[in-house]
C-alpha positions as CSV (number, residue, x, y, z in Angstrom):
1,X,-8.6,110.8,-60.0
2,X,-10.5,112.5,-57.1
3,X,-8.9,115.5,-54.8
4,X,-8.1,114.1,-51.5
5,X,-9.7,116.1,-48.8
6,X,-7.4,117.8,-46.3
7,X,-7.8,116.7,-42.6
8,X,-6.3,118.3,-39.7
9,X,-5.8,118.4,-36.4
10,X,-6.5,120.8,-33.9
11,X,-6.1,119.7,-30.2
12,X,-8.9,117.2,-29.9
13,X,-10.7,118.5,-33.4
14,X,-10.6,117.3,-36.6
15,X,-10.7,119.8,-39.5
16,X,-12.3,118.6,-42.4
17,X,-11.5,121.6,-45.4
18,X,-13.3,120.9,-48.3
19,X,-11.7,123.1,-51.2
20,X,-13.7,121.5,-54.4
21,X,-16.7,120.4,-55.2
22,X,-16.8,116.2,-54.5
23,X,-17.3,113.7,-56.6
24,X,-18.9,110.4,-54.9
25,X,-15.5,108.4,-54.8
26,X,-14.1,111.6,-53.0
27,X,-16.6,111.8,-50.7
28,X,-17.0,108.1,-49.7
29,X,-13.0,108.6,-49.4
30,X,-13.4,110.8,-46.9
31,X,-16.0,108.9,-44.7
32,X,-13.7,106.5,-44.8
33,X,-10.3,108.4,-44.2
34,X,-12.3,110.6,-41.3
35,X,-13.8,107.8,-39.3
36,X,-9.9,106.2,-39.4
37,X,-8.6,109.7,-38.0
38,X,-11.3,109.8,-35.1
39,X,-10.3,106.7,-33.9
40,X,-6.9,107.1,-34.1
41,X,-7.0,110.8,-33.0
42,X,-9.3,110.5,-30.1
43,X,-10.6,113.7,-31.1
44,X,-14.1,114.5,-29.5
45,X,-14.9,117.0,-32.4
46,X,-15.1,117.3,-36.3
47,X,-15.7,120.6,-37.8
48,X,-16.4,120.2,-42.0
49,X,-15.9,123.3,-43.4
50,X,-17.7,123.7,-47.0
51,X,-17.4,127.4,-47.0
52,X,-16.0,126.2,-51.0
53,X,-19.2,124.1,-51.9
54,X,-21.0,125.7,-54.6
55,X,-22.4,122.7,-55.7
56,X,-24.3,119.4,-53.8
57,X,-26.2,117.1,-54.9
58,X,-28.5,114.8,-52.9
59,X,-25.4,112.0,-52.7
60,X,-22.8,114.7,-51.3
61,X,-26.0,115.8,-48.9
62,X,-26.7,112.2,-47.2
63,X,-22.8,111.7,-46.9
64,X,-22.9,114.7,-45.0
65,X,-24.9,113.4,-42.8
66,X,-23.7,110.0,-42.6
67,X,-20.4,111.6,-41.8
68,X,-22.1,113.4,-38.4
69,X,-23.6,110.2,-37.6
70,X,-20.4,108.1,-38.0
71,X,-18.7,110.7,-36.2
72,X,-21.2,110.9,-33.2
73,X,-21.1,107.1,-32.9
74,X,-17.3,107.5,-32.4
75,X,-17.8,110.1,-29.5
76,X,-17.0,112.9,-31.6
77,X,-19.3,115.5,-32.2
78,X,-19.5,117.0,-35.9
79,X,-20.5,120.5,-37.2
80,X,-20.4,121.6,-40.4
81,X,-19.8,125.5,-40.7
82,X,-19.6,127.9,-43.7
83,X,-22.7,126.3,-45.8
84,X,-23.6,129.5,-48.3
85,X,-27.7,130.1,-49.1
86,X,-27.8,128.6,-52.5
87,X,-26.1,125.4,-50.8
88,X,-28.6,125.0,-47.8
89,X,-32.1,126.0,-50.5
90,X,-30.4,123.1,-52.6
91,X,-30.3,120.5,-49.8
92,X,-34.1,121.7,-49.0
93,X,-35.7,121.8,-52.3
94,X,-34.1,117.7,-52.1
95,X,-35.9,116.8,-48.7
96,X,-32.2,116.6,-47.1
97,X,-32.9,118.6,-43.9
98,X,-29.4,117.2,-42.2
99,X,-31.1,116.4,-39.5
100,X,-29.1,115.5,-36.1
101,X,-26.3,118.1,-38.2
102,X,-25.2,121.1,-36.4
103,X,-24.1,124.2,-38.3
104,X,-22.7,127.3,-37.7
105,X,-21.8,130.1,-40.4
106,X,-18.7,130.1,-39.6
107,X,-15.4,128.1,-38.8
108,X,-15.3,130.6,-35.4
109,X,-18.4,130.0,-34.6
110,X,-18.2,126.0,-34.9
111,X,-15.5,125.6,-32.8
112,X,-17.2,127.9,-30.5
113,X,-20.2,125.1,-30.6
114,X,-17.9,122.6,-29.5
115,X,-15.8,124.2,-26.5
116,X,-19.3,125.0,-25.5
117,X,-20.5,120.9,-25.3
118,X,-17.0,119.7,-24.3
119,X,-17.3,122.1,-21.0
120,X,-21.1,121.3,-20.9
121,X,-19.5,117.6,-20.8
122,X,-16.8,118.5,-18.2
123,X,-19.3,119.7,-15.9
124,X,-21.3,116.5,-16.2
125,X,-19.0,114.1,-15.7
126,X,-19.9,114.4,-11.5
127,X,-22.9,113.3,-9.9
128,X,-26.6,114.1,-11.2
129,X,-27.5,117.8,-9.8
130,X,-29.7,117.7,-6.5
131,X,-33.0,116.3,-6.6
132,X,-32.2,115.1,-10.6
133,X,-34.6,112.0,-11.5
134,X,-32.5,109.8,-12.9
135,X,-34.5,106.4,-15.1
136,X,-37.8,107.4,-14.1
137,X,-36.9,106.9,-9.9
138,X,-37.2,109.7,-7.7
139,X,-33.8,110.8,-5.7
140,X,-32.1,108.1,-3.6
141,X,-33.9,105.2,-6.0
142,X,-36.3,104.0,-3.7
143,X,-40.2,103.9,-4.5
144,X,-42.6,103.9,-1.7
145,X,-45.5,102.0,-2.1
């Protein structure tokens, strides 16, 4: 039987720790397990630390990814921090770029990424900025003709 993948919480963050190398069963575990805890959490942030990956294949790499996605479509945004060289060549030389996957070297660093957005999402939440062109319409909405 598979490891189960720790998950905790950090004020509105989800910590995903992954200690082992996955199998598939582990890792479609998780997907599941993680997109339960978002929901349940409300937390606007995953961080999936792999700093102890030695070893993906292209399976582990697209769940990765899957994971971010699922994530971003429950309004939590997902980076993945600690990935070591011979980790990201692998997921290259198989055509898995991650895109739409932030990363950062470091746990830190990730978190860092996602104070950053949460206040760049605080500061949003307003009215457009002056003279903004919002769906293509100049300010105000109206078109002359």
């Amino acid at each position: 039987m598979s490891e189960q993948v720790p998950i905790l919480q950090i004020g509105q963050v989800l910590l995903v720790s992954i200690q082992t190398d996955l199998d598939d069963h582990a890792v479609m575990r998780l997907q599941d397990e993680l997109a339960s805890r978002v929901v349940e959490s409300m937390a606007d942030g995953v961080v999936i630390d792999i700093t102890a990956v030695e070893i993906v294949d292209s399976f582990v790499g697209r769940m990765l990814a899957t994971i971010a996605t699922i994530s971003r479509l429950l309004d939590a945004d997902t980076v993945v921090v600690g990935m070591r060289p011979a980790v990201a060549i692998t997921l290259v030389e198989l055509g898995l770029s991650l895109g739409g996957v932030t990363t950062a070297l470091t746990l830190d660093k990730g978190l860092r990424v996602l104070e950053r957005r949460r206040l760049e999402a605080a500061a949003g939440d307003g009215d457009a900025e002056p003279g903004a062109v919002e769906a293509g319409f100049p300010p105000g909405g109206a078109i002359d003709s």
